[in-house]
C-alpha positions, 0 to 999 in steps of 0.5 A: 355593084361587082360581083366574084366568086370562085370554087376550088376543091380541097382534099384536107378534111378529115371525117371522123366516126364515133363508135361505142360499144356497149358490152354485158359481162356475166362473172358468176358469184358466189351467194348465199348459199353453197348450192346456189350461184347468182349471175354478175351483169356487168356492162362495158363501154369501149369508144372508138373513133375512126377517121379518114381523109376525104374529099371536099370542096370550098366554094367562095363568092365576094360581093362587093358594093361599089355604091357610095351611100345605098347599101344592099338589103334582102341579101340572099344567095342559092348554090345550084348544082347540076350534073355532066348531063345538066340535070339538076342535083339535090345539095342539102344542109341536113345531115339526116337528108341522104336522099342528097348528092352532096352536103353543103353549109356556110363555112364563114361569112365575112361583112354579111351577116346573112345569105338567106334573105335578110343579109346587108352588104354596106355601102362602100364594102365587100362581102365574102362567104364560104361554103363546104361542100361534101360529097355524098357516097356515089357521088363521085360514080366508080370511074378513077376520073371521077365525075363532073358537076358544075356548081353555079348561084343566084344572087338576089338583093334589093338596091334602094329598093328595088329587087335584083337578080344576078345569076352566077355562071358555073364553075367544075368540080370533078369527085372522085370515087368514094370509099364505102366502108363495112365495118365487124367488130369480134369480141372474145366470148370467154375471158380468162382470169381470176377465178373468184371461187379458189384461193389462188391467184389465176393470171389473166390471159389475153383476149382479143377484141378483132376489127375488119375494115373492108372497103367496098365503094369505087375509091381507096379509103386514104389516111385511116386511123382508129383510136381506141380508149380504154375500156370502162365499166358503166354498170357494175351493181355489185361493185367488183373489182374490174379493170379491163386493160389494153396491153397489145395491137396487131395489123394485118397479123404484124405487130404493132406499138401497143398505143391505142391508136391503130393506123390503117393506112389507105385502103383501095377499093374492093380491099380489106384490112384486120386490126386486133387488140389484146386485152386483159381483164382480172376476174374471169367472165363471158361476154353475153352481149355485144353491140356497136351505135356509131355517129358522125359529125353533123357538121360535116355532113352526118349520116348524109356523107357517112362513108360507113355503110355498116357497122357489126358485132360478132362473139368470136370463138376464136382466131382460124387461119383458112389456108386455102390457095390464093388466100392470104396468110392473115388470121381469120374470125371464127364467130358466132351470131345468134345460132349460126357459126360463120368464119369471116375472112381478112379478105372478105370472104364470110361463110357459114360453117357446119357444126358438127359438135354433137354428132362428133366422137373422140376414140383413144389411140396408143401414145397420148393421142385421140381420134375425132372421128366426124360423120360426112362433111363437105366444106367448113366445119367445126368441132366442140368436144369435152377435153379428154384429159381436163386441162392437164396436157396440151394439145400438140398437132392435129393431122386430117385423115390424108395426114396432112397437118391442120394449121395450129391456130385451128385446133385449140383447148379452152377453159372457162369457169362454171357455176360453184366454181367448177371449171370447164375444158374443151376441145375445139377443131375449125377445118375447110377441107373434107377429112373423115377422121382427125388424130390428136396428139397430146403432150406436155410442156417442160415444166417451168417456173412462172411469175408470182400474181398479184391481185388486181387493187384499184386506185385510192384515195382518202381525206387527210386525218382519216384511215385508208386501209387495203388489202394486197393478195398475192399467189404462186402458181409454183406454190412459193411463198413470195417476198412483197414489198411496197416502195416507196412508203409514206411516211407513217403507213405500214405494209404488214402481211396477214396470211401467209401459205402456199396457196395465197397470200394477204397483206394489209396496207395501212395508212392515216395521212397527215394534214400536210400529206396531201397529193398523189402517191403512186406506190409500187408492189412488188411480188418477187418469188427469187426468180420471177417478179410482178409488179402493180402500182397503186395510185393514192390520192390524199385530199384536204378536208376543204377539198374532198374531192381533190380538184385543187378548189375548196368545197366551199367555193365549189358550193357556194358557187356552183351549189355541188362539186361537180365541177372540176379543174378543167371546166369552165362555168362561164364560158369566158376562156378560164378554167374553174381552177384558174378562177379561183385562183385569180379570185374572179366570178366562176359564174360571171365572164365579165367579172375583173377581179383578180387576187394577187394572194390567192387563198392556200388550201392551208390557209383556209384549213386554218382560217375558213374560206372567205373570198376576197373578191366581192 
């Protein structure tokens, strides 16, 4: 019997974490009575996947059996490692064991089909395994060089028999340091939008969901990505009309393509970075709740070789530049934890600030400005005050009492709505230097025209022979009239308006489609005030009555084979490489994998409508 075996490293591997926010939303809805307001809950769901280059080593061992008529029984192989000192390192195959160096499991196995005691190696034959092996965080110690450990086996077999033993000499492997990696996430708390309680309109205004990658392991994190999918309502006992978009990206404060997937590069050890998205929303809400769960995948090494050391949520009050010397010019995160304010810097700076909101006070000045007068401060601190002109000019400038100006993105006003309707303004100052007093100048923007908005429909869709009808509401905020049309029309539907006034505007879409206009429609409505134009498209989906739920199988199928309609298109029951949809198209056993039937003439939709289902493989 001859025995080789090799190790090599391999640096293509990509580790990939799964993180879910789950999110409460609160909207508060009109009840019953005119006094009296109940709180929406809605939770939200928001995935993302990280991923990132990382090291991992392939380690190879070929048996082969030069024994023309006895083979080899009781087949069993252990991995040993050892460190540069030759103590003993613990390598696992639980994902879960983070008390391990390293994680290793079997890769492949070729002409074997067990390396644990049971495996035979045939007469004449030649065995060969894989491992991968993964490093664990520290592994790889903090020195560029990395550290060494020797990687060695021993192999035992019966031959006729007979216990054998072979103890396999070593071979090097150098890691490399490691990246470790803190993850905070900052969610917007108040979300601007639609207000349910008033007639027009309210266009959405965007906000932002903030991530800071720091990497504090001894190695640079390389090839990070983030892939973000789109937000989606899990709860929603009320049934609101809710959707949540994602319309913009930002890195590092630069803009980039507004796709979901956020390239982060490499970042080096003891370095940061900062991602944002905007978002937008249709009714207008405070997120209440905000949490992370983060996994990873068991097969590469699970919570044994995670490189995520932590992973963190934040309610952020807004984005604060600290424009201190030696900083860099990245926006920072203002946000609240529990009861205590902290900014976290995009250079991993956390502190607490002091919130000054109660003891602070607002003196009127000549010329549309205010003095914020503050008790003694020493160090960061923030400001929460009543809007002193409710929303109806802007704040321009604010200056420190050295007259110095604060950076814009630290002196701010809000709005968010109330209960009963009503709305709230604020007035709100983060600073990092000490400053008795701060003047405030207000002003207003040159009036201009702005867009008509249209409400915010959800996709529909309807079984061919009955009725689907909307509504499209539409406003102003220049209190026109817009002209809305909907193109292209279906044969047959109609596009009316309702309620027409300078406030809001209702249209009603209504349509019965015919047996022959299944498929799907995207019709585009357009609100146009002269000057200015929205749009939204409405997605119609017309299903046949054999096929309600519109996945190209008929009910019936579905039912008698998979007793509901569960399934879809894209499923496959049997496991047998063929979609549902292509077995019912080939006329072949969803629920058998070895079923050979195959229709030439599959049966149509049409077909079935007029004649009924009958499958014609039996």
């Amino acid at each position: 019997m001859k025995r080789k075996k090799g190790i090599k490293p391999s640096f293509a591997h990509n580790g990939a974490v799964h993180i879910i926010f789950f999110i409460l939303w609160a909207l508060f809805s009109p009840a019953s009575s005119a006094t009296d307001s109940i709180c929406a809950l809605v939770k939200i769901e928001i995935e993302q996947t990280l991923t990132l280059e990382r090291q991992a080593f392939d380690a190879r061992m070929v048996i082969t059996n030069h024994l023309d008529t006895l083979e080899l029984t009781d087949v069993k192989v252990d991995v040993l490692f050892t460190d540069e000192q030759g103590n003993s390192v613990l390598a696992s195959s639980d994902p879960n064991n983070t008390d391990a160096t390293f994680f290793i499991r079997v890769d492949s196995l070729s002409n074997i089909s067990d390396i644990s005691g049971s495996g035979t190696v045939d007469p004449s034959s030649e065995a060969e395994v894989h491992w991968l092996i993964i490093p664990a965080p520290g592994a790889g110690g903090s020195v560029a060089t990395g550290k060494r450990y020797d990687v060695g086996a021993v192999l035992t077999y019966k031959q006729n028999g007979v216990p054998q033993e072979i103890t396999v000499a070593p071979d090097l492997i150098f890691v490399k340091p490691l990246p470790l990696l803190n993850l905070d996430y900052f969610l917007t708390r108040d979300v601007i939008a639609d207000d349910p309680f008033t007639n027009p309109i309210e266009p959405p205004e965007p906000f932002v969901l903030g991530v800071r990658v720091a990497n504090n392991g001894g190695g640079a994190a390389h090839n990070l990505s983030i892939d973000t999918a789109q937000p989606k309502i899990i709860e929603n006992d009320l049934g609101l009309l809710i959707d949540f978009r994602i319309t913009g990206a930002q890195l590092d404060n630069q803009p980039v393509e507004p796709v979901l997937l956020m390239d982060f590069g490499d970042i080096e050890a003891g370095q940061s970075r900062v991602g944002r998205w905007q978002m937008e929303t249709t009714l207008s809400g405070t997120f209440i709740e905000f949490e992370a769960r983060f996994s990873h995948a068991d097969e590469l090494g699970g919570r044994l070789t995670s490189l995520i050391d932590s992973v963190d949520t934040h309610l952020l009050i807004h984005d604060v530049w600290v424009d201190l010397p030696s900083r860099d010019d990245v926006l920072d995160f203002l946000a609240l934890d529990g009861d205590v304010i902290r900014v976290y810097e995009s250079e991993y700076v956390d502190t607490v600030v002091e919130d000054l909101s109660t003891s602070a006070s607002l003196t009127v000045l000549p010329g549309d400005k205010y003095k914020l007068n503050l008790p003694s401060v020493s160090g960061m601190h923030y400001v929460s005050l009543v809007d002193p002109y409710n929303g109806s000019k802007n704040l321009m400038a604010a200056y420190r009492d050295d007259g110095s100006q604060l950076p814009l993105e630290n002196a701010w006003l809000t709005k968010k709505g109330g209960s009963g309707g009503s709305t709230q303004y604020g007035l709100h100052l983060f600073d990092y230097v000490d400053s008795s007093f701060y003047t405030l100048v207000f002003g207003m923007d040159l009036p201009g025209n702005e867009a008509p908005v249209i409400q915010f429909i959800d996709d529909q869709s309807v079984v061919a022979g009955t009725t689907l009808d909307f509504l499209v509401e539409v406003s102003d905020p220049n209190r026109t009239i817009p002209q809305v049309t909907a193109s292209p029309m279906p044969a047959g539907a109609t596009f009316i308006a309702e309620h027409l006034d300078y406030d809001f505007s209702r249209y009603l879409f209504q349509w019965v489609p015919s047996r022959d206009q299944t498929g799907t429609y995207d019709i585009v409505f357009r609100a146009d005030d002269g000057e200015l134009r929205s749009y939204q498209t409405v997605r119609v989906v017309v299903t046949s009555v054999v096929d309600m739920d519109g996945d190209g199988m008929p009910d019936e199928w579905e039912l008698k084979y998979f007793g509901s309609l569960v399934q879809n298109a894209s499923t496959d029951f049997d496991g047998d490489g063929f979609s549902d949809l292509e077995e019912y198209l080939r006329g072949t056993d969803p629920t058998d994998p070895s079923d050979p039937c195959v229709n030439t003439m599959p049966p149509t939709i049409d077909s079935i409508f007029m004649n009924g289902f009958e499958s014609i493989c039996q």
